[in-house]
VEXPASE-323883 format. One record per residue (C-alpha): x, y, z; residue in one letter. Coordinates in steps of 0.25 Angstrom, whole numbers, padded with zeros to 4 digits. Example, Ala and Ser with C-alpha at 12.3 -4.5 7.8 and 13.67 -1.06 7.14 Angstrom:
+-------+-------+-------+------+
:     u :     v :     w : code :
+-------+-------+-------+------+
:  0049 : -0018 :  0031 :    a :
:  0055 : -0004 :  0029 :    s :
+-------+-------+-------+------+
END
This chain:
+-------+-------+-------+------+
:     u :     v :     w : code :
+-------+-------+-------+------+
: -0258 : -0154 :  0091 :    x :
: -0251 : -0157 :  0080 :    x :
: -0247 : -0146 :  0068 :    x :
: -0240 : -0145 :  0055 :    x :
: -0225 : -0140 :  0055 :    x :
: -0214 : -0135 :  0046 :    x :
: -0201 : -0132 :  0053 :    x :
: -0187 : -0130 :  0046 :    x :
: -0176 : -0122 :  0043 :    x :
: -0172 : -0115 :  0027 :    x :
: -0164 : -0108 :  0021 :    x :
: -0170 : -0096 :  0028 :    x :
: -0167 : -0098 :  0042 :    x :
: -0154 : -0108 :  0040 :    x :
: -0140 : -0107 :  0034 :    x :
: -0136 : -0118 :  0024 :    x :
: -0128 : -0125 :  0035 :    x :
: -0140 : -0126 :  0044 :    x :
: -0148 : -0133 :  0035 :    x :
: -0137 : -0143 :  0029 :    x :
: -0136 : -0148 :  0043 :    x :
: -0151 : -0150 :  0043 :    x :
: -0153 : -0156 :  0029 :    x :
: -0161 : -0168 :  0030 :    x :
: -0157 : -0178 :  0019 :    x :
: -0168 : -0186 :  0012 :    x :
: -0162 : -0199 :  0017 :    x :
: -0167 : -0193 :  0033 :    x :
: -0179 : -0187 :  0029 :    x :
: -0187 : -0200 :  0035 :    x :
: -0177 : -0201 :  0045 :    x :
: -0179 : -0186 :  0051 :    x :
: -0195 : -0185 :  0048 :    x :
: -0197 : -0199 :  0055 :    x :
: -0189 : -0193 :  0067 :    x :
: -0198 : -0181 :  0066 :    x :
: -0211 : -0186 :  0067 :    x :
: -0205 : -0195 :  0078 :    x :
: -0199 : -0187 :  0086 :    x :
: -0205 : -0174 :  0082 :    x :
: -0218 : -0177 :  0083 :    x :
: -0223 : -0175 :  0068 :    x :
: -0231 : -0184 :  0064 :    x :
: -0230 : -0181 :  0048 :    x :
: -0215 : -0174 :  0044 :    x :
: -0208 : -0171 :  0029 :    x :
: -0194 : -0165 :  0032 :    x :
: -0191 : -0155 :  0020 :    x :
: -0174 : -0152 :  0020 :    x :
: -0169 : -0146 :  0008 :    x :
: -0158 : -0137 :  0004 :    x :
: -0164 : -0124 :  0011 :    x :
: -0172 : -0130 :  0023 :    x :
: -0177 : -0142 :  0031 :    x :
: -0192 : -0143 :  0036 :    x :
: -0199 : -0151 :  0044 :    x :
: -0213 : -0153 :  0040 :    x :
: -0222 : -0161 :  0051 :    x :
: -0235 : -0162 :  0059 :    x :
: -0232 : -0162 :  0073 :    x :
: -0240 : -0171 :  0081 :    x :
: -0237 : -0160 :  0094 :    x :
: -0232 : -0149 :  0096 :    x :
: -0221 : -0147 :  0085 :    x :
: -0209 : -0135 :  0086 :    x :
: -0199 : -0129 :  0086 :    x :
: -0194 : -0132 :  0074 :    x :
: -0180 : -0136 :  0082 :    x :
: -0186 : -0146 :  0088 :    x :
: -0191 : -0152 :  0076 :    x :
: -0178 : -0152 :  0070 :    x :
: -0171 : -0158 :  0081 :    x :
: -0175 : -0172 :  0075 :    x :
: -0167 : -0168 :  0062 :    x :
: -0157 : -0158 :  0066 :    x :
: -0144 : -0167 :  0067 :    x :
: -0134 : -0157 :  0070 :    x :
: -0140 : -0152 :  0082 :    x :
: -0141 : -0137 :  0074 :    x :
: -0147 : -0127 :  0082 :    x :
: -0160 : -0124 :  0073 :    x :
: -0168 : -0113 :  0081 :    x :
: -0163 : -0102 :  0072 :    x :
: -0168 : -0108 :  0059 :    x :
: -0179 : -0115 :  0060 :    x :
: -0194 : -0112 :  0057 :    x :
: -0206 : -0119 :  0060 :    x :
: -0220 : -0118 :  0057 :    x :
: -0234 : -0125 :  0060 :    x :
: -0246 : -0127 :  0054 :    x :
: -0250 : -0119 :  0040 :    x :
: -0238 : -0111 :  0044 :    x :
: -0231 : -0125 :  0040 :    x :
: -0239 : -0128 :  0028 :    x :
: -0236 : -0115 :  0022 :    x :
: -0222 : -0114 :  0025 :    x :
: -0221 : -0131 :  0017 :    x :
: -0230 : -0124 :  0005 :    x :
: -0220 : -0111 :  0005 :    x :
: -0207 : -0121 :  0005 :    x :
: -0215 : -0131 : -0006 :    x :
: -0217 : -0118 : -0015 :    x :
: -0204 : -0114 : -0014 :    x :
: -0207 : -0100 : -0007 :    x :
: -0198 : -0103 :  0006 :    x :
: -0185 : -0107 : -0004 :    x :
: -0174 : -0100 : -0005 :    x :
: -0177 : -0099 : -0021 :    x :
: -0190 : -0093 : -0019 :    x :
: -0200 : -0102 : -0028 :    x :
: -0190 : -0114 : -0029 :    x :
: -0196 : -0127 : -0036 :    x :
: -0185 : -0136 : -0028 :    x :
: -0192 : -0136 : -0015 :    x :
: -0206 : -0142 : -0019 :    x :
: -0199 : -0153 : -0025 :    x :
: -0191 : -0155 : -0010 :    x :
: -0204 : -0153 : -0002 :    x :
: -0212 : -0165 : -0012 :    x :
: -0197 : -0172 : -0010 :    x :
: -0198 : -0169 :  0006 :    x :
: -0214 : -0172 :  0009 :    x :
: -0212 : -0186 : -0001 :    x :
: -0200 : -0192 :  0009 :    x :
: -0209 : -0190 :  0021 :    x :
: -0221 : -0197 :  0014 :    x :
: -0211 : -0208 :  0011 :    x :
: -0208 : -0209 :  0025 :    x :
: -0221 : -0209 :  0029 :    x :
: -0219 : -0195 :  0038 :    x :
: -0231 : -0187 :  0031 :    x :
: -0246 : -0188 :  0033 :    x :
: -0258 : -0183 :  0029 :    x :
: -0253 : -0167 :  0033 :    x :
: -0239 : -0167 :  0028 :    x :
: -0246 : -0173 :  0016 :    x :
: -0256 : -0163 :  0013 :    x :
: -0246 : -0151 :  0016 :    x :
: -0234 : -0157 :  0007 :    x :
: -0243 : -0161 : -0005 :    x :
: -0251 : -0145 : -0004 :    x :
: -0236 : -0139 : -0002 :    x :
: -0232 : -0147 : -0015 :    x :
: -0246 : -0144 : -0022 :    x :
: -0244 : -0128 : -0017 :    x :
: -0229 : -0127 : -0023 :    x :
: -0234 : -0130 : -0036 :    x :
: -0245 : -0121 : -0035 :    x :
: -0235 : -0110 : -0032 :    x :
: -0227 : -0113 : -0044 :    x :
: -0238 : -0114 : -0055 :    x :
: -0245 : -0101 : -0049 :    x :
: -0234 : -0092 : -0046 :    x :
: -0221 : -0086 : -0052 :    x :
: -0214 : -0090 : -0040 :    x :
: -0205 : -0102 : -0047 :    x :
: -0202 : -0094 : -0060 :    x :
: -0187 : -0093 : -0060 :    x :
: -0186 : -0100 : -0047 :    x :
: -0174 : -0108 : -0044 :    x :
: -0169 : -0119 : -0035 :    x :
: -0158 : -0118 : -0026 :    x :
: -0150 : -0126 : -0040 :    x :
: -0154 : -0115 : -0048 :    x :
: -0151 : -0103 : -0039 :    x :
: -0135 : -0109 : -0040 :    x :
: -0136 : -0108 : -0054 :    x :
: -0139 : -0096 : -0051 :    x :
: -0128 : -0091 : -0043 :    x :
: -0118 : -0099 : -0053 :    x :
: -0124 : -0088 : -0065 :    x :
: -0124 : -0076 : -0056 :    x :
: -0111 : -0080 : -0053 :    x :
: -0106 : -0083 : -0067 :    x :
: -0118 : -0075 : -0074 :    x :
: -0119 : -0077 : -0089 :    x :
: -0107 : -0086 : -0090 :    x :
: -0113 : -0097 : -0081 :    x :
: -0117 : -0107 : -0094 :    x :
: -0102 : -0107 : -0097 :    x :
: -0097 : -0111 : -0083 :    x :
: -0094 : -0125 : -0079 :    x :
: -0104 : -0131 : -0067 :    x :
: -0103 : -0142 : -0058 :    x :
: -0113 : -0147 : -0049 :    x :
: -0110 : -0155 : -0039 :    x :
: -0123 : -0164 : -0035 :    x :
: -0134 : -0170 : -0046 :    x :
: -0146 : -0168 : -0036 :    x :
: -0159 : -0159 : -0037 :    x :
: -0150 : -0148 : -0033 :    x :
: -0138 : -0152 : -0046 :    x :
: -0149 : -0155 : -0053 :    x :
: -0155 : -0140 : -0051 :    x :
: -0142 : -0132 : -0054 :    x :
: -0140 : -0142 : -0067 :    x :
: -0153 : -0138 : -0073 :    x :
: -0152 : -0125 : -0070 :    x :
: -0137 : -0124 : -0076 :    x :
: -0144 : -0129 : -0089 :    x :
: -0154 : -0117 : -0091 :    x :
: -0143 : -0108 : -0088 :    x :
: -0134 : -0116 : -0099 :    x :
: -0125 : -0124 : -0094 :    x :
: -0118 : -0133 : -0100 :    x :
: -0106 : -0137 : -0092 :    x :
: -0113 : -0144 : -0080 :    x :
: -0104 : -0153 : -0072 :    x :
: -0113 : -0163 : -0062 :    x :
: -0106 : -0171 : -0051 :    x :
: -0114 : -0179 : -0042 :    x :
: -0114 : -0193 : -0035 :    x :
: -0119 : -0200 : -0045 :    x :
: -0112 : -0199 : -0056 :    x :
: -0126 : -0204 : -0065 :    x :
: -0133 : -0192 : -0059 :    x :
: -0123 : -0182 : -0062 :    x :
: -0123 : -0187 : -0075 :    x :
: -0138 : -0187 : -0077 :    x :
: -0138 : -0173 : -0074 :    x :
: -0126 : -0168 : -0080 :    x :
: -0133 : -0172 : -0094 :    x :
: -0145 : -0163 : -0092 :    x :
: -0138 : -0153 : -0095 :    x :
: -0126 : -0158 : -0102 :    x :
: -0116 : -0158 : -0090 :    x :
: -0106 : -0167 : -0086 :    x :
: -0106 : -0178 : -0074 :    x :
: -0096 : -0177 : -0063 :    x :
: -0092 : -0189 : -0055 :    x :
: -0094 : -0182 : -0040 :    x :
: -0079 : -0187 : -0037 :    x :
: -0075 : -0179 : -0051 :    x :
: -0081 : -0167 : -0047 :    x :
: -0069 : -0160 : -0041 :    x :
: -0061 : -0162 : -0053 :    x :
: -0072 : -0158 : -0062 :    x :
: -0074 : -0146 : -0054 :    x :
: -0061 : -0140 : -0059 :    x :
: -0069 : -0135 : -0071 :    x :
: -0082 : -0129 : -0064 :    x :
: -0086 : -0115 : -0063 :    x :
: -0098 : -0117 : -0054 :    x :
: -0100 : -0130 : -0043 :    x :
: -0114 : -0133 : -0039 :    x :
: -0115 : -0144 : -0029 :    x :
: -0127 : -0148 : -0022 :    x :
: -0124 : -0164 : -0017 :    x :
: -0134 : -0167 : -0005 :    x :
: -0120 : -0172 : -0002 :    x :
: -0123 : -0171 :  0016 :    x :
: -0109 : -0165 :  0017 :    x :
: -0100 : -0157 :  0010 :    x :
: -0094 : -0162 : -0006 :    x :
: -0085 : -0150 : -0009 :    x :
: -0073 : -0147 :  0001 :    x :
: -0063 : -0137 : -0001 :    x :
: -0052 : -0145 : -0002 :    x :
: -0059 : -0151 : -0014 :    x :
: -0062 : -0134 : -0021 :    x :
: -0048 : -0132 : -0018 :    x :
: -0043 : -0142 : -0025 :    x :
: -0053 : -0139 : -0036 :    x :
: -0049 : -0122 : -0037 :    x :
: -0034 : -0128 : -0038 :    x :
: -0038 : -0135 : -0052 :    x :
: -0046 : -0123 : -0057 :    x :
: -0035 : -0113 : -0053 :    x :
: -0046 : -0106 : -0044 :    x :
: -0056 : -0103 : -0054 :    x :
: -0067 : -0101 : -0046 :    x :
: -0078 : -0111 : -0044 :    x :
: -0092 : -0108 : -0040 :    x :
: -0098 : -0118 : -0031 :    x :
: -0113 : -0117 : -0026 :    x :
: -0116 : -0126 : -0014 :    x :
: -0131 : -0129 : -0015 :    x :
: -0131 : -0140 : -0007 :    x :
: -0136 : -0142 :  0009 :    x :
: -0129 : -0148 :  0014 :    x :
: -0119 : -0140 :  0007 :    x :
: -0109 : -0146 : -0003 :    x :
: -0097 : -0136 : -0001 :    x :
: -0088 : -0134 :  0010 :    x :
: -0091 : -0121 :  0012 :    x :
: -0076 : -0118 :  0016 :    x :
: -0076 : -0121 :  0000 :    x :
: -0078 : -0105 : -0002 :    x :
: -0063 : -0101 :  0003 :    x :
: -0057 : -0109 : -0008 :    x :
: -0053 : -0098 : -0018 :    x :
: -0060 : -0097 : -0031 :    x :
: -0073 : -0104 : -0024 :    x :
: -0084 : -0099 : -0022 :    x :
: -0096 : -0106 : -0015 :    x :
: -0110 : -0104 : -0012 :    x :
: -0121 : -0111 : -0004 :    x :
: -0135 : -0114 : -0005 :    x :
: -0137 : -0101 :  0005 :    x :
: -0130 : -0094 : -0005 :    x :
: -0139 : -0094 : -0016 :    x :
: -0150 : -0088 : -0007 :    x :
: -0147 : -0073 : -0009 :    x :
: -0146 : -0076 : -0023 :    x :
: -0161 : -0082 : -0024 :    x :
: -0165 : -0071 : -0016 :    x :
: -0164 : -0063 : -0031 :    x :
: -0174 : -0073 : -0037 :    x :
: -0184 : -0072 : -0024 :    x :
: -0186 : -0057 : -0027 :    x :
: -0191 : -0062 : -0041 :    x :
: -0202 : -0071 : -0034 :    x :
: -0208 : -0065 : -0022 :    x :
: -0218 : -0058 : -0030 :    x :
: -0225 : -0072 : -0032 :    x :
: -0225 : -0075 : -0016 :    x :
: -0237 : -0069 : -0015 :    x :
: -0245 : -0077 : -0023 :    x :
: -0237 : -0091 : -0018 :    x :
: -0239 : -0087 : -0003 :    x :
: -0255 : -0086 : -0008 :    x :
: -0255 : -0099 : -0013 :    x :
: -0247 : -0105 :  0000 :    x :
: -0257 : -0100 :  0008 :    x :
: -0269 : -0104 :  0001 :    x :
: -0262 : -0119 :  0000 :    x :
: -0259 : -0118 :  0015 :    x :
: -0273 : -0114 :  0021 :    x :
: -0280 : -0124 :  0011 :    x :
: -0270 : -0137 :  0017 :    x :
: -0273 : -0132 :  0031 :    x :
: -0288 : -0132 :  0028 :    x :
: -0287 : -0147 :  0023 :    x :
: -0279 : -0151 :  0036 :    x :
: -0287 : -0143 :  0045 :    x :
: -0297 : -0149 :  0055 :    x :
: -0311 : -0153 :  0048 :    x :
: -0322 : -0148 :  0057 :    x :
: -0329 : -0162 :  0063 :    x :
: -0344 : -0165 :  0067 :    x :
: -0346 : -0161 :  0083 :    x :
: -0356 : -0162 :  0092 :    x :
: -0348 : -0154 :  0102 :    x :
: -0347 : -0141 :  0099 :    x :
: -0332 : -0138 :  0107 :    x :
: -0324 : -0148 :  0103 :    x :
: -0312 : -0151 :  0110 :    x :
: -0302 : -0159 :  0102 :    x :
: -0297 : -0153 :  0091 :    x :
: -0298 : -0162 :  0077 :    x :
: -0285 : -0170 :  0072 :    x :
: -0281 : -0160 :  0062 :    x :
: -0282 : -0147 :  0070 :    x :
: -0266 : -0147 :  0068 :    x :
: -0267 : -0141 :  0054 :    x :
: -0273 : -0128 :  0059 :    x :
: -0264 : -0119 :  0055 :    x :
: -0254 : -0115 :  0066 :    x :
: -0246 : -0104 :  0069 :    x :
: -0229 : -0102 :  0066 :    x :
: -0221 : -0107 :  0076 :    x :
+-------+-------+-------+------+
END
């Protein structure tokens, strides 16, 4: 019998160094969802991997679980993923994609970011031809019930992505002087781009932006009147930041310590702040014993969301409403339809008997 599935790992049941190691890069995602409906025996698969989790979405054509085995077909290191792994069937699944989609399972409660990664996830399995007519359904409805969250609640007001919440730490660090500090950021993707737009609200003006392509760098740079940085200029430039952000999507580290010592020698140990927002991570963690340095990680800016989730939880109410109401109504359109029989005890059970909502497993 077959059944729909969600199984995973996030920032809630795994540390940072877990799911670096499990990162699935958008150059693999065919490569791993082909192997999957091979070799798992899911006939429709969309793998979602981001900063905070990694999902497998599917419909197994038998008996699908635990979630170990399914990750076996992308877990390269050989990690021992019992203890942070979840897995879910039937609506159980659907509901959890819808909660993810809405950003109600982020780590910023109500976070934009994600519905833009789910779309980005759901598009490069329909490229590769992994999706069908479920997955379809359930990612377009997950897609159509985030932005019903958003329009009819509060629960994005104020909300911020994982670039956002850095800036944040960088102003609770340097509180009201923040406009007036010198910040580097290190990688002009969606993540760079994030903490650049955000640094411009908060009035900054002195924006360095180092990345691999220099044109990139400079493109964003002159959104906010920054300067570009040549990647290979940005130790020497570095010298005059207060605050690094660095978020590459590099698959190994950029900053060594080596490179930070030799940087604190030029700015007589001034300190630096530098925000690792990057999985896999950017900075050599042994960067942190270098004196006058201090670093923090994506886990890090977890207990200071948590402030921001107090303001927000009133509006869960009335988004779990709507998650449940957009739930039962794609489960009744999968469901089986009842056919014309003339025997009154059928025997087999119709083709889409799957979707019936199934218990946690």
């Amino acid at each position: 019998m077959k059944t729909i599935i969600a199984a995973g790992l996030s920032y809630k049941t795994a540390p940072v160094e877990v799911r670096e190691q499990m990162a699935v890069a958008p150059s693999k995602l065919r490569c791993f969802g082909c192997r999957l409906r091979v070799e798992a025996g899911l006939s429709e698969v969309v793998i979602l991997s981001t900063c905070n989790r990694v999902e497998i979405y599917g419909v197994a054509d038998r008996a699908a679980g635990p979630a170990e085995a399914l990750f076996q077909w992308i877990n390269r290191a050989g990690l021992d993923l019992r203890p942070h792994l979840y897995f879910h069937k039937g609506a159980d699944a659907v509901r959890h994609l819808f909660s993810v989609a809405a950003g109600l399972d982020s780590m910023v409660l109500g976070e934009t970011e994600i519905t833009g990664q789910v779309k980005q996830a759901y598009q490069a399995a329909c490229e590769a031809k992994l999706t069908g007519s479920v997955l379809n359904r359930v990612f377009q409805k997950a897609l159509q019930t985030a932005k019903e969250v958003r329009t009819r609640t509060q629960i994005g007001r104020g909300a911020t992505s994982v670039g956002s919440a850095a800036v944040e730490l960088a102003e609770k660090i340097f509180g009201t002087d923040l406009a007036s500090q010198t910040i580097m950021i290190i990688g002009a993707g969606k993540m760079g781009e994030a903490c650049v737009r955000h640094l411009a609200k908060k009035g900054n003006r002195t924006v360095l932006v180092s990345n691999r392509s220099y044109e990139r760098a400079e493109l964003l740079a002159a959104e906010i009147g920054g300067r570009a940085i040549r990647l290979d200029d940005c130790f020497g430039a570095m010298t005059d930041a207060d605050i690094v952000v660095s978020s590459t999507g590099c698959p190994g580290t950029v900053l060594h310590r080596e490179q930070i010592e030799a940087v604190m020698k030029t700015r007589r140990n001034r300190r630096l702040i530098l925000i690792d927002i990057a999985v896999p991570r950017d900075i050599e963690p042994e960067v942190q014993s270098v004196n006058g340095v201090h670093l923090y990680n994506i886990d890090d800016l977890e207990t200071l969301v948590r402030e921001n989730v107090r303001h927000r939880e009133r509006e869960l109410e009335q988004c779990r409403a709507i998650l449940e109401r957009q739930t039962a109504e794609v489960m009744a359109k999968l469901a089986p339809r009842p056919t014309p029989s003339h025997d009154p005890h059928p025997t087999s059970q119709p083709a889409w008997a799957y979707l019936v909502p199934a218990a946690c497993g």
